[in-house]
PDB file with one MODEL, atoms N, CA, C and O in Angstrom:
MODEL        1
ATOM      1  N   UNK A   1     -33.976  12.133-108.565  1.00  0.00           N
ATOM      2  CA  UNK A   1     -33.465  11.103-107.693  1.00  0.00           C
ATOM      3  C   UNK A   1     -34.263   9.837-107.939  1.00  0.00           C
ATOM      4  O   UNK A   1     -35.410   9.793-108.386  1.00  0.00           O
ATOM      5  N   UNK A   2     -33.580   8.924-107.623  1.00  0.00           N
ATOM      6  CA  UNK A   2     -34.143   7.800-108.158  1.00  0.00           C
ATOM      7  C   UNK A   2     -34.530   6.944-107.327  1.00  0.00           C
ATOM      8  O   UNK A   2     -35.662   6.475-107.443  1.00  0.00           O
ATOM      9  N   UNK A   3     -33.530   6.471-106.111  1.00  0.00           N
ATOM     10  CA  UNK A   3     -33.845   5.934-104.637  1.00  0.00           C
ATOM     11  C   UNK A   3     -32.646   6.034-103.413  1.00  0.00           C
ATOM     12  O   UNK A   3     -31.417   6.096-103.410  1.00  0.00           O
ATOM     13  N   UNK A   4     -33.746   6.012-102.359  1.00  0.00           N
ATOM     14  CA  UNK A   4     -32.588   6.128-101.331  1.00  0.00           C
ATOM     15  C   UNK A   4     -32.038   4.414-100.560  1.00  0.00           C
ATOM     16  O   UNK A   4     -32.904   3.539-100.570  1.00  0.00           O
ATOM     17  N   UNK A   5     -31.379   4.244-100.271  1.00  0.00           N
ATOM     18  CA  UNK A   5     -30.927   3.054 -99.238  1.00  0.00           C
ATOM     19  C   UNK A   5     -29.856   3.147 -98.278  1.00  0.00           C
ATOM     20  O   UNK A   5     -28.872   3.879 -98.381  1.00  0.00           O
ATOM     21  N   UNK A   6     -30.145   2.275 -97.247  1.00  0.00           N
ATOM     22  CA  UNK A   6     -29.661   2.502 -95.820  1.00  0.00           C
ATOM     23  C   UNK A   6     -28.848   0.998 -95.837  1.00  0.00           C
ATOM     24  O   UNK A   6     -28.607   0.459 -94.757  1.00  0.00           O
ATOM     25  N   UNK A   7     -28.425   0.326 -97.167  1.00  0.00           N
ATOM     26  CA  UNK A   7     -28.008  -0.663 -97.176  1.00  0.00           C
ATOM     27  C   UNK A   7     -26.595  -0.539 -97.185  1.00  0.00           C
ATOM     28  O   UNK A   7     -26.023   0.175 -98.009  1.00  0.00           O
ATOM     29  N   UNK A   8     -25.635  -1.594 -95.781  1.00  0.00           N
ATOM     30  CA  UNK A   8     -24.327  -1.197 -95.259  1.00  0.00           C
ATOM     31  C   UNK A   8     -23.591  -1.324 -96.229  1.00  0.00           C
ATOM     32  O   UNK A   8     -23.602  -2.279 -97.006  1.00  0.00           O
ATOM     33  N   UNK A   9     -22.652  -0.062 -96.290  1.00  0.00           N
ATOM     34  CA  UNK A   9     -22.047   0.259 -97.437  1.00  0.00           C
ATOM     35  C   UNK A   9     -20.440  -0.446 -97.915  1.00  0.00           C
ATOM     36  O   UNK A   9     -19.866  -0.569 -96.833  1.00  0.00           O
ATOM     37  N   UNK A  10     -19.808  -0.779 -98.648  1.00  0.00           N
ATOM     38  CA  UNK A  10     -18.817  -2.049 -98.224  1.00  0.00           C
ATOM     39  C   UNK A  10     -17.540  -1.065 -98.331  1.00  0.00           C
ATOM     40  O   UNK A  10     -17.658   0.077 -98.776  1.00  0.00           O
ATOM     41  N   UNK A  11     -16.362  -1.574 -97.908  1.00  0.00           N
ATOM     42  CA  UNK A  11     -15.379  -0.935 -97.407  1.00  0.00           C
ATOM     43  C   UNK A  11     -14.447  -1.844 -98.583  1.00  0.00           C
ATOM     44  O   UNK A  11     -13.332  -1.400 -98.856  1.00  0.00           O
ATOM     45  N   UNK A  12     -14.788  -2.753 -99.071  1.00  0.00           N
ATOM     46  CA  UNK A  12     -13.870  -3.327-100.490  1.00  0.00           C
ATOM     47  C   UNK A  12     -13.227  -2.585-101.319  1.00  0.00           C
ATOM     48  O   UNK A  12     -13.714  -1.748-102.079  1.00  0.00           O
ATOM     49  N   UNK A  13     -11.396  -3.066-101.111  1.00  0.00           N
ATOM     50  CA  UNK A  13     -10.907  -2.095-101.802  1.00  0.00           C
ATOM     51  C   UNK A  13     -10.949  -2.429-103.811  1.00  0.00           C
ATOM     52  O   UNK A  13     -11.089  -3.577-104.234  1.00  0.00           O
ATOM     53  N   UNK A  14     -10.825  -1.395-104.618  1.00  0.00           N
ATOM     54  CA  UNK A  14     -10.496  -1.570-105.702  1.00  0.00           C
ATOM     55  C   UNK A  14     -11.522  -1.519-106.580  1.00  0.00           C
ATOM     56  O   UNK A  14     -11.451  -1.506-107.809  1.00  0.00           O
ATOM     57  N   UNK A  15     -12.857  -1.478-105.619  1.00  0.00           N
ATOM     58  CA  UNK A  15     -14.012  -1.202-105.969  1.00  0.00           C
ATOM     59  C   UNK A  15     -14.351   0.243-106.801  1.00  0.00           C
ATOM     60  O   UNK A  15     -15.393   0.279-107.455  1.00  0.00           O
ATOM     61  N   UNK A  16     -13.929   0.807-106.786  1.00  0.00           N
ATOM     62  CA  UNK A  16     -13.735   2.699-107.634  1.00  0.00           C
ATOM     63  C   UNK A  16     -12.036   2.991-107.227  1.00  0.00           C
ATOM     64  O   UNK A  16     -11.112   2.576-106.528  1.00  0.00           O
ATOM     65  N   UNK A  17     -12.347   3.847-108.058  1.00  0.00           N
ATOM     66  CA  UNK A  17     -10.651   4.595-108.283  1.00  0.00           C
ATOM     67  C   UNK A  17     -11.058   6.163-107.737  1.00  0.00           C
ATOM     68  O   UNK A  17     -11.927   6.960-108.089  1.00  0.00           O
ATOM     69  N   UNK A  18     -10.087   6.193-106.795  1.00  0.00           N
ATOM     70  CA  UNK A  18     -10.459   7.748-106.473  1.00  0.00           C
ATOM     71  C   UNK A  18      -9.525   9.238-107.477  1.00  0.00           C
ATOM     72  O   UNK A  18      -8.342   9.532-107.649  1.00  0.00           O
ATOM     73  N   UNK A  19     -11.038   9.910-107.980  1.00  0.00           N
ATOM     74  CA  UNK A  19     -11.018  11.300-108.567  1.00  0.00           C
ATOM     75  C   UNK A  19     -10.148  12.296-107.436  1.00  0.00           C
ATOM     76  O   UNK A  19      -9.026  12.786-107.567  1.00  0.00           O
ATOM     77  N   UNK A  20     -10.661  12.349-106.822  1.00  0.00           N
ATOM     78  CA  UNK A  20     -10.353  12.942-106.041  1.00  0.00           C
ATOM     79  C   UNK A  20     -10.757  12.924-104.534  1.00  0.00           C
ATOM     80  O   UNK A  20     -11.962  12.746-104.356  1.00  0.00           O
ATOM     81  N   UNK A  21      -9.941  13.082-103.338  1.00  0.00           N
ATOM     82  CA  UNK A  21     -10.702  12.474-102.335  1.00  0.00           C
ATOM     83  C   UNK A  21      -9.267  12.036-101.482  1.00  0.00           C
ATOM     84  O   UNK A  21      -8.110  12.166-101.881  1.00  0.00           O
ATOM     85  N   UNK A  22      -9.790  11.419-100.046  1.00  0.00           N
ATOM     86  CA  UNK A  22      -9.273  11.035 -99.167  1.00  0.00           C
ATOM     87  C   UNK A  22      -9.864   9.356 -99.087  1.00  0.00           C
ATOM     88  O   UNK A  22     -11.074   9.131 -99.077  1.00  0.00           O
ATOM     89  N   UNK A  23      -8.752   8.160 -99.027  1.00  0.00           N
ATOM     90  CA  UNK A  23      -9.363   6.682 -98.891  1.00  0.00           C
ATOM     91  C   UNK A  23      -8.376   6.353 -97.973  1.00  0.00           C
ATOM     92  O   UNK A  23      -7.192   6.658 -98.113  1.00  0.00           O
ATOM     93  N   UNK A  24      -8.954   5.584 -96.805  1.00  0.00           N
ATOM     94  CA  UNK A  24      -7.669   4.775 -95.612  1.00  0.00           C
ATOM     95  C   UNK A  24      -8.419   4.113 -95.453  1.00  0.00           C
ATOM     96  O   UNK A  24      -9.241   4.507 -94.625  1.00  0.00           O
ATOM     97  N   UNK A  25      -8.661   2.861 -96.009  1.00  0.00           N
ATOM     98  CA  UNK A  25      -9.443   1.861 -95.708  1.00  0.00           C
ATOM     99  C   UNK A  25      -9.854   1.175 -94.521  1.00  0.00           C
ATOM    100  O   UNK A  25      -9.081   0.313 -94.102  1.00  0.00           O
ATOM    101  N   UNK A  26     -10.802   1.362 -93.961  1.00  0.00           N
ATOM    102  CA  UNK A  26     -11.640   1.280 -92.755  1.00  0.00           C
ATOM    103  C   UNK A  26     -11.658   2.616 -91.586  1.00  0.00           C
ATOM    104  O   UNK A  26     -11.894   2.547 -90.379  1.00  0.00           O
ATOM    105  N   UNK A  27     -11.344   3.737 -92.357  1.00  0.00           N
ATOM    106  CA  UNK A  27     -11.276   4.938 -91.422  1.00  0.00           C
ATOM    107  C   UNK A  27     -11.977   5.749 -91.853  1.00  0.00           C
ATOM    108  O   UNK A  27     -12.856   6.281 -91.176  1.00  0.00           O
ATOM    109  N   UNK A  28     -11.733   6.039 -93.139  1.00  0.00           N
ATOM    110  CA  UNK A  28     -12.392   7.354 -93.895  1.00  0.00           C
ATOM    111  C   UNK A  28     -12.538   7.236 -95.595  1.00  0.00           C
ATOM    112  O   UNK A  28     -11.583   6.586 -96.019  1.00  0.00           O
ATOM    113  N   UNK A  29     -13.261   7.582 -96.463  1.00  0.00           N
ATOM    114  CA  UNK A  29     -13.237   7.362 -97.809  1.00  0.00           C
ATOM    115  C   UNK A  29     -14.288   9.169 -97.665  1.00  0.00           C
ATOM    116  O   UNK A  29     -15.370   9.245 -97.083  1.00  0.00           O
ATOM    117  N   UNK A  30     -13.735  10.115 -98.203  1.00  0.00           N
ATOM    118  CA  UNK A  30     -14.318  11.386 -98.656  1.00  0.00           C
ATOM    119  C   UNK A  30     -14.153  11.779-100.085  1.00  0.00           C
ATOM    120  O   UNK A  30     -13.065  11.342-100.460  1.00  0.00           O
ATOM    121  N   UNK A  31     -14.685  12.332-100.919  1.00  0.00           N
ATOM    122  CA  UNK A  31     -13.992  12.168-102.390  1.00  0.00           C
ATOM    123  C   UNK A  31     -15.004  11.890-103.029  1.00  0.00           C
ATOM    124  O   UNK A  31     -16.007  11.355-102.556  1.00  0.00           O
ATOM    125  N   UNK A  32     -14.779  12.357-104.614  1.00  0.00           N
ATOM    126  CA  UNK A  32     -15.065  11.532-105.842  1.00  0.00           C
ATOM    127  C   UNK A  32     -14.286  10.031-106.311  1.00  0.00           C
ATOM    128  O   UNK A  32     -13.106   9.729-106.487  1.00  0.00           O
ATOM    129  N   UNK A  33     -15.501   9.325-106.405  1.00  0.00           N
ATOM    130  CA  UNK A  33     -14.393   8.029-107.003  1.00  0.00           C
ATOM    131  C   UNK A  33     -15.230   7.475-108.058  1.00  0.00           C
ATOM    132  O   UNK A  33     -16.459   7.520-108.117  1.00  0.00           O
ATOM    133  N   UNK A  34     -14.252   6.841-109.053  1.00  0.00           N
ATOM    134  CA  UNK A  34     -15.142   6.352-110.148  1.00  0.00           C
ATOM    135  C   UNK A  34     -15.208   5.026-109.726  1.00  0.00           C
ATOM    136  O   UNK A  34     -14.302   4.388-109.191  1.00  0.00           O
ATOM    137  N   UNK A  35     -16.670   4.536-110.076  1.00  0.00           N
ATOM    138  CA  UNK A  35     -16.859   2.926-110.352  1.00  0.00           C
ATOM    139  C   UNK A  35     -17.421   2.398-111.912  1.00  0.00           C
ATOM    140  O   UNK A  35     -17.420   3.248-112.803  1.00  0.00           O
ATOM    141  N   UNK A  36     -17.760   1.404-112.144  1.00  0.00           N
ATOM    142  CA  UNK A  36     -18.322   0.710-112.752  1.00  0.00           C
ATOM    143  C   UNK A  36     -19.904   1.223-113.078  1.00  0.00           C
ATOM    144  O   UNK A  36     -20.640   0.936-114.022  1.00  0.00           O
ATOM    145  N   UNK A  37     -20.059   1.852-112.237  1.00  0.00           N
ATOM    146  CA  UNK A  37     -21.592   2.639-112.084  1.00  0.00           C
ATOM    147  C   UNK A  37     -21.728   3.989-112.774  1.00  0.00           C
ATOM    148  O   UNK A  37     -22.756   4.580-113.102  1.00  0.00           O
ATOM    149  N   UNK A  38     -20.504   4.326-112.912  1.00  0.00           N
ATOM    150  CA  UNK A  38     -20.328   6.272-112.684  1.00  0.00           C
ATOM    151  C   UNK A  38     -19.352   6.890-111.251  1.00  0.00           C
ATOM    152  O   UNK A  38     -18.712   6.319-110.368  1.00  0.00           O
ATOM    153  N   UNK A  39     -19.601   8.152-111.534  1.00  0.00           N
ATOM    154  CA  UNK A  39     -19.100   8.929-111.038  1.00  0.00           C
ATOM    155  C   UNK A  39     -20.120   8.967-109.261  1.00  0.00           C
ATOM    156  O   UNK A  39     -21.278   9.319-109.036  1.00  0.00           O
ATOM    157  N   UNK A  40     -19.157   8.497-108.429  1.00  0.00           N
ATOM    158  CA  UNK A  40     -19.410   8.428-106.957  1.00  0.00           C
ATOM    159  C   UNK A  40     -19.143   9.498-105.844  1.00  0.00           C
ATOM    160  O   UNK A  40     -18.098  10.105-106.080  1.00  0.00           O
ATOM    161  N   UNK A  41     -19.714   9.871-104.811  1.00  0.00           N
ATOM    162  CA  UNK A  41     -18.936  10.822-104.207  1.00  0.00           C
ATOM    163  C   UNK A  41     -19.302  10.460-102.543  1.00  0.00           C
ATOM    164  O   UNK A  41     -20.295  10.876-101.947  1.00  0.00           O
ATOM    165  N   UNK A  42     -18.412   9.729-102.072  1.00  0.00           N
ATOM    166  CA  UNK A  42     -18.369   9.600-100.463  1.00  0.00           C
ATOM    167  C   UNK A  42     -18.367  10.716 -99.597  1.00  0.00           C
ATOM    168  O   UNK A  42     -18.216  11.866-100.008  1.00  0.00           O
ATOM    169  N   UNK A  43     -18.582  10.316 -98.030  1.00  0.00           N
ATOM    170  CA  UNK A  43     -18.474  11.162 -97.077  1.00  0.00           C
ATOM    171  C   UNK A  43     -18.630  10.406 -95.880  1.00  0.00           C
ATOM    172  O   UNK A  43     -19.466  10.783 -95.058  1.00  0.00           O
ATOM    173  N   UNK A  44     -17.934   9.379 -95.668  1.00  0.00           N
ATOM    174  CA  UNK A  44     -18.352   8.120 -94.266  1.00  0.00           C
ATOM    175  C   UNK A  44     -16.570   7.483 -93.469  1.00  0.00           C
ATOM    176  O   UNK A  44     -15.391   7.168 -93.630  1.00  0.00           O
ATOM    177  N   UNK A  45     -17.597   7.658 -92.685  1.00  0.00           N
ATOM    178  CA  UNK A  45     -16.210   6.978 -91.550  1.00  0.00           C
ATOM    179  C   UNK A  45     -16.781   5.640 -91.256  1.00  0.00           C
ATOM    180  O   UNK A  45     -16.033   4.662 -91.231  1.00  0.00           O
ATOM    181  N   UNK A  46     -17.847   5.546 -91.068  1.00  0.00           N
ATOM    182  CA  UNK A  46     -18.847   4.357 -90.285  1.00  0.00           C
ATOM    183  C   UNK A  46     -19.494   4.009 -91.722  1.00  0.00           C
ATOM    184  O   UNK A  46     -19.994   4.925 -92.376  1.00  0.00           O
ATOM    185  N   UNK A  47     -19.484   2.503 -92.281  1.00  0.00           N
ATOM    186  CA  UNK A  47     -20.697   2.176 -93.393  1.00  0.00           C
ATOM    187  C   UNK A  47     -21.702   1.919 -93.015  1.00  0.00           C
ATOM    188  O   UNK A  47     -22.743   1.894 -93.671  1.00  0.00           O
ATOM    189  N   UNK A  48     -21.544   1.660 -91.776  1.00  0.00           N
ATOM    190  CA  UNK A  48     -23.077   0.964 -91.035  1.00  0.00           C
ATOM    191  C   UNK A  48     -23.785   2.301 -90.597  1.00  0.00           C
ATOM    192  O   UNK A  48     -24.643   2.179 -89.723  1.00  0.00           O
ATOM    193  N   UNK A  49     -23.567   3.407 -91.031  1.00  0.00           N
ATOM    194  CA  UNK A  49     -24.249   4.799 -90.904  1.00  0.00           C
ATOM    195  C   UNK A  49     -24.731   5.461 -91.852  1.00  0.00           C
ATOM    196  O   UNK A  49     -25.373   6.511 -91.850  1.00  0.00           O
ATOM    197  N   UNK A  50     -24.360   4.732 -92.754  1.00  0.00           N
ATOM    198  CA  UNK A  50     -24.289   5.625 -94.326  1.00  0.00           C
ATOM    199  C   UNK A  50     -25.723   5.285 -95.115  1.00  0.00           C
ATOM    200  O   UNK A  50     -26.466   4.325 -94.915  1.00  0.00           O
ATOM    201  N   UNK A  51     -25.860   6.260 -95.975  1.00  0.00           N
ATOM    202  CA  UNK A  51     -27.143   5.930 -96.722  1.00  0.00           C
ATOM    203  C   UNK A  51     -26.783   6.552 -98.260  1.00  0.00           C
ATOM    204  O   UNK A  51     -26.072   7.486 -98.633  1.00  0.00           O
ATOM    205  N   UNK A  52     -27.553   5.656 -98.897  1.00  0.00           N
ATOM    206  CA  UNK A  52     -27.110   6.221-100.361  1.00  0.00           C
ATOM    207  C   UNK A  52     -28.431   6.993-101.020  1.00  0.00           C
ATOM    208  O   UNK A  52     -29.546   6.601-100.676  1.00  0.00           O
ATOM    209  N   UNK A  53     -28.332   7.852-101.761  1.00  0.00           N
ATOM    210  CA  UNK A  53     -28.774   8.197-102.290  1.00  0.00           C
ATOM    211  C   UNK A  53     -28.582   8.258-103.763  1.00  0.00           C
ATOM    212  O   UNK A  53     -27.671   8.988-104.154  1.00  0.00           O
ATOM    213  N   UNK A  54     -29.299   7.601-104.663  1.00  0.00           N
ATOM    214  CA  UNK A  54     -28.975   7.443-106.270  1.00  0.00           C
ATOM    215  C   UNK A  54     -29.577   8.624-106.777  1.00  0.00           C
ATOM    216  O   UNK A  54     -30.404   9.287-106.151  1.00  0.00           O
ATOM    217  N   UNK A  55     -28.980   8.993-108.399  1.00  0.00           N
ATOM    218  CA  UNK A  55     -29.221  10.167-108.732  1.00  0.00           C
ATOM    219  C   UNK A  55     -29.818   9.773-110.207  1.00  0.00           C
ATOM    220  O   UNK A  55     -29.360   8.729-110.671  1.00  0.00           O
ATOM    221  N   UNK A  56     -30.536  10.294-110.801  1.00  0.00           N
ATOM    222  CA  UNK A  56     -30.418  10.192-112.208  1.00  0.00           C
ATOM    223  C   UNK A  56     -30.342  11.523-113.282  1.00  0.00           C
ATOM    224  O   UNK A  56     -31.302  12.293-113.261  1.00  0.00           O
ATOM    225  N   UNK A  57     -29.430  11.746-114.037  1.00  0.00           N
ATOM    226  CA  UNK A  57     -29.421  12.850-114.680  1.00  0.00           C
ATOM    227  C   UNK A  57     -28.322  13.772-114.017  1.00  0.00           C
ATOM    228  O   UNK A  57     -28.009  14.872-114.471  1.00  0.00           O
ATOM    229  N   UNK A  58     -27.847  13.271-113.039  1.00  0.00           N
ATOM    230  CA  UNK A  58     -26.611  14.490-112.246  1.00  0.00           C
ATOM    231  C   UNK A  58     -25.151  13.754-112.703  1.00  0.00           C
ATOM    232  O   UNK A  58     -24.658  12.749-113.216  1.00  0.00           O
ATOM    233  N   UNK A  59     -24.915  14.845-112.202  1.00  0.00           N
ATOM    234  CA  UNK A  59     -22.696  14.507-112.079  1.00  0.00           C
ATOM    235  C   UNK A  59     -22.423  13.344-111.249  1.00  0.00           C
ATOM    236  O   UNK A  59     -21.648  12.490-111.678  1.00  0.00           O
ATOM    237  N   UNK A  60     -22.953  13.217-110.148  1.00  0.00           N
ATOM    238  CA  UNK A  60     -22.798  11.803-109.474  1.00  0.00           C
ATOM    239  C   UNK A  60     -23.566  11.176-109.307  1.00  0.00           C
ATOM    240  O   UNK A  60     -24.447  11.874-108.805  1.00  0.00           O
ATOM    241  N   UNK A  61     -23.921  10.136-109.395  1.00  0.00           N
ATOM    242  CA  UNK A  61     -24.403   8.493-109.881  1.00  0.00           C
ATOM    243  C   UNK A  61     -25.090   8.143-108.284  1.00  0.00           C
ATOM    244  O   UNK A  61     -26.087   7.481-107.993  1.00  0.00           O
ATOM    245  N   UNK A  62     -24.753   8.397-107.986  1.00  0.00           N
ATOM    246  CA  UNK A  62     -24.820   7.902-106.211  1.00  0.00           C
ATOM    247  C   UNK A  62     -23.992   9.087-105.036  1.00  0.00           C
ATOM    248  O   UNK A  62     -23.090   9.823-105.436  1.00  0.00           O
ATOM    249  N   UNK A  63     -24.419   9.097-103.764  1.00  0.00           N
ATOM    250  CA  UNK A  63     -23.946  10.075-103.012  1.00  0.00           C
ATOM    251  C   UNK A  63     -23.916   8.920-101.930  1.00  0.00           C
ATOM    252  O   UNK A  63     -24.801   8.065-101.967  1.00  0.00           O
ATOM    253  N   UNK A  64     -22.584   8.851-100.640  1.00  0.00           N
ATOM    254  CA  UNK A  64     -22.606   7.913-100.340  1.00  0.00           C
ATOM    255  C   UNK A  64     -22.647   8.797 -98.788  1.00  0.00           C
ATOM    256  O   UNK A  64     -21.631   9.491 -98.789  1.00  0.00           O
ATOM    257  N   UNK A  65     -23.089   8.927 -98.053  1.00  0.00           N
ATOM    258  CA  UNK A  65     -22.875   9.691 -96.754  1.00  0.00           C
ATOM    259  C   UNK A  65     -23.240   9.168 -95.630  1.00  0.00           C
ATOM    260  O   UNK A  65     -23.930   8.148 -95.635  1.00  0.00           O
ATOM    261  N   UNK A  66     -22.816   9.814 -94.369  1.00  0.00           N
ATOM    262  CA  UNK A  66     -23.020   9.050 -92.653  1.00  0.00           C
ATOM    263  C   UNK A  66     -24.148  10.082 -92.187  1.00  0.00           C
ATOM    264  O   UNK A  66     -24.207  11.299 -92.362  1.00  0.00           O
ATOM    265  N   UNK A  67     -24.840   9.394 -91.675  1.00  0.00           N
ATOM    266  CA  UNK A  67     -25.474  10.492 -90.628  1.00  0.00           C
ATOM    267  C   UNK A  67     -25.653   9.539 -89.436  1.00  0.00           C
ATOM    268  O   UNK A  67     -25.264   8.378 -89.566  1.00  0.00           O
ATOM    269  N   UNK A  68     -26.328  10.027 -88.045  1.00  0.00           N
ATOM    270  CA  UNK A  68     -26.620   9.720 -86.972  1.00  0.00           C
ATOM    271  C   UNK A  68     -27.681   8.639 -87.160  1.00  0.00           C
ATOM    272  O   UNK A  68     -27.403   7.449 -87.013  1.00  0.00           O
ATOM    273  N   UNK A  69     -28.495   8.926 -87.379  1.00  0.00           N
ATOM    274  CA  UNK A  69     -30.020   7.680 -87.727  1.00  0.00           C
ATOM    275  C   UNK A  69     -30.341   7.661 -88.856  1.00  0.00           C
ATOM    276  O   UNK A  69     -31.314   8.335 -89.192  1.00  0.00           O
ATOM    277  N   UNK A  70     -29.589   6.839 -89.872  1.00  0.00           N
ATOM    278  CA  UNK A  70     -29.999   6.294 -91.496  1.00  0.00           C
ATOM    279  C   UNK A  70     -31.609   6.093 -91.724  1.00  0.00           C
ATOM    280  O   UNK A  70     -32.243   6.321 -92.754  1.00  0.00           O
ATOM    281  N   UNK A  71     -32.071   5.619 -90.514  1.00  0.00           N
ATOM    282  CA  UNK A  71     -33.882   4.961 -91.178  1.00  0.00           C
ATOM    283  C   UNK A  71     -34.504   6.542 -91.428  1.00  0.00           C
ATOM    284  O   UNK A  71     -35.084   7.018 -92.404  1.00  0.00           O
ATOM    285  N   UNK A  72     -34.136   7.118 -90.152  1.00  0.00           N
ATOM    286  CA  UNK A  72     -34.929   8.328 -89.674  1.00  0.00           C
ATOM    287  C   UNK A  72     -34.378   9.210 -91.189  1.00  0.00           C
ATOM    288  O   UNK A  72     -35.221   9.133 -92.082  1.00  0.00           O
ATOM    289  N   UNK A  73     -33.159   9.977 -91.550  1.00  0.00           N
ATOM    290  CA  UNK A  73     -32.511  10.203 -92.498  1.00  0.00           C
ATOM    291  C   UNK A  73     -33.379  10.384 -93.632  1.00  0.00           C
ATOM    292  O   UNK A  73     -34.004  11.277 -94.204  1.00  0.00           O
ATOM    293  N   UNK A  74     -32.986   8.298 -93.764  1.00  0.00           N
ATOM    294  CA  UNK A  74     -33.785   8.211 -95.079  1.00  0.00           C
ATOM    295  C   UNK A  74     -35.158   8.356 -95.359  1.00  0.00           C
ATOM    296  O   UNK A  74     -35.528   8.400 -96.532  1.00  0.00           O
ATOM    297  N   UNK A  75     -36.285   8.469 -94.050  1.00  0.00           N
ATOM    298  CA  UNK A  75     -37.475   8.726 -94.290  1.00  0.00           C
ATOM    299  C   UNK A  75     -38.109  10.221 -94.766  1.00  0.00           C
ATOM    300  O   UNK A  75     -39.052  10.668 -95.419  1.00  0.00           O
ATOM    301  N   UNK A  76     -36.835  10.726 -93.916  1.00  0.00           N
ATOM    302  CA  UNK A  76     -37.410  12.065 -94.416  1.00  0.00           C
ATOM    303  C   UNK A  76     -37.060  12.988 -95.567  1.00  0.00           C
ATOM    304  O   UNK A  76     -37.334  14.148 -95.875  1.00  0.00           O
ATOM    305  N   UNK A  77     -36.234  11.849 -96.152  1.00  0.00           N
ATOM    306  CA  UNK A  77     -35.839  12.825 -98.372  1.00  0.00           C
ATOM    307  C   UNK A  77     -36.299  11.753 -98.793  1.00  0.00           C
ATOM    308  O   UNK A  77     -35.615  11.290 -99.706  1.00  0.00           O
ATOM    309  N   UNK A  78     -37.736  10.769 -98.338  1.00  0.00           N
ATOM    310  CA  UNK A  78     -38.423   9.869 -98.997  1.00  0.00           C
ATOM    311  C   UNK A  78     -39.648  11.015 -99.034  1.00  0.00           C
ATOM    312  O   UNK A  78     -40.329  11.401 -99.984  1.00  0.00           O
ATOM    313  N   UNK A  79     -39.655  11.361 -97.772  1.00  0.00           N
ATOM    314  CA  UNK A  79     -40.918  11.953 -97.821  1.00  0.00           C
ATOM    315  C   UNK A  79     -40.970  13.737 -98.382  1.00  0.00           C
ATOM    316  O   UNK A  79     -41.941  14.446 -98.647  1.00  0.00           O
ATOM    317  N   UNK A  80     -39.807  13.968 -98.403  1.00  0.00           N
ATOM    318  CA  UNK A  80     -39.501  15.335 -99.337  1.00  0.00           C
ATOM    319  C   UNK A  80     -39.548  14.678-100.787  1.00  0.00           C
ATOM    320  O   UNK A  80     -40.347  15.330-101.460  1.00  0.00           O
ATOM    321  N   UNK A  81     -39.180  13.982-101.278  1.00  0.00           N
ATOM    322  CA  UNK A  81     -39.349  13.544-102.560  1.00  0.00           C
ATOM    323  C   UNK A  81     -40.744  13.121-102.674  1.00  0.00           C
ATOM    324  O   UNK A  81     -41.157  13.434-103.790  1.00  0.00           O
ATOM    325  N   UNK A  82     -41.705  12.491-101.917  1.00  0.00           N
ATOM    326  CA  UNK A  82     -42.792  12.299-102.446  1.00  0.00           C
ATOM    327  C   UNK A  82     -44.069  13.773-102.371  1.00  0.00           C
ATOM    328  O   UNK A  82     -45.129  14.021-102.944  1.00  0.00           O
ATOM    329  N   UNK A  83     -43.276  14.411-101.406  1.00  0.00           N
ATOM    330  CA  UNK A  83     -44.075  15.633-101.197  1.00  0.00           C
ATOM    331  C   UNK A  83     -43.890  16.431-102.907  1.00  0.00           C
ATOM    332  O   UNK A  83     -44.719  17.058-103.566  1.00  0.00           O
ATOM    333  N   UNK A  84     -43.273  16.277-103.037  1.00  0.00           N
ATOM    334  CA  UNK A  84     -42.306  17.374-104.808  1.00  0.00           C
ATOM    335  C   UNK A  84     -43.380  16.892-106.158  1.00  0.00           C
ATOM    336  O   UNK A  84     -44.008  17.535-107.000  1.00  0.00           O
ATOM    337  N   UNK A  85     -43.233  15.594-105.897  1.00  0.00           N
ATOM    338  CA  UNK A  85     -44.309  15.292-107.049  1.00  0.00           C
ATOM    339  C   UNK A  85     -45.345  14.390-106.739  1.00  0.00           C
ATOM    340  O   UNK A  85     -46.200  14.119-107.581  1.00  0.00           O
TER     341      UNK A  85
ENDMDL
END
């Protein structure tokens, strides 16, 4: 893994093409979608919840997901990742 961010995630359409997946723009995006980046894989209703996680060396490029508290979230697979190495 390469890094995490809690930076709000954009709802712009045309931005990836969906692999596979569910997109209703401003409701739900679940799925693989390709971008410009690679191979993506959502899971958010809310962007202002979501946190990314980048990958290096995997099938998807980025993981895009919601949880309840993003800071809290992201501190703690900062701090599982720094615990690993």
């Amino acid at each position: 893994m390469s890094s995490v961010s809690t930076d709000e995630v954009s709802w712009e359409p045309f931005q990836q093409l969906k692999i596979a997946g569910t997109s209703l723009l401003g409701v739900i995006k679940d799925g693989m979608f390709l971008s410009k980046d690679g191979i993506l894989f959502f899971e958010m209703h809310d962007p202002k919840k979501c946190i990314t996680v980048s990958l290096n060396n995997e099938k998807y490029k980025k993981i895009i997901f919601e949880v309840q508290d993003k800071e809290f979230a992201a501190k703690i697979i900062r701090d599982a990742l720094s615990n690993m190495g």
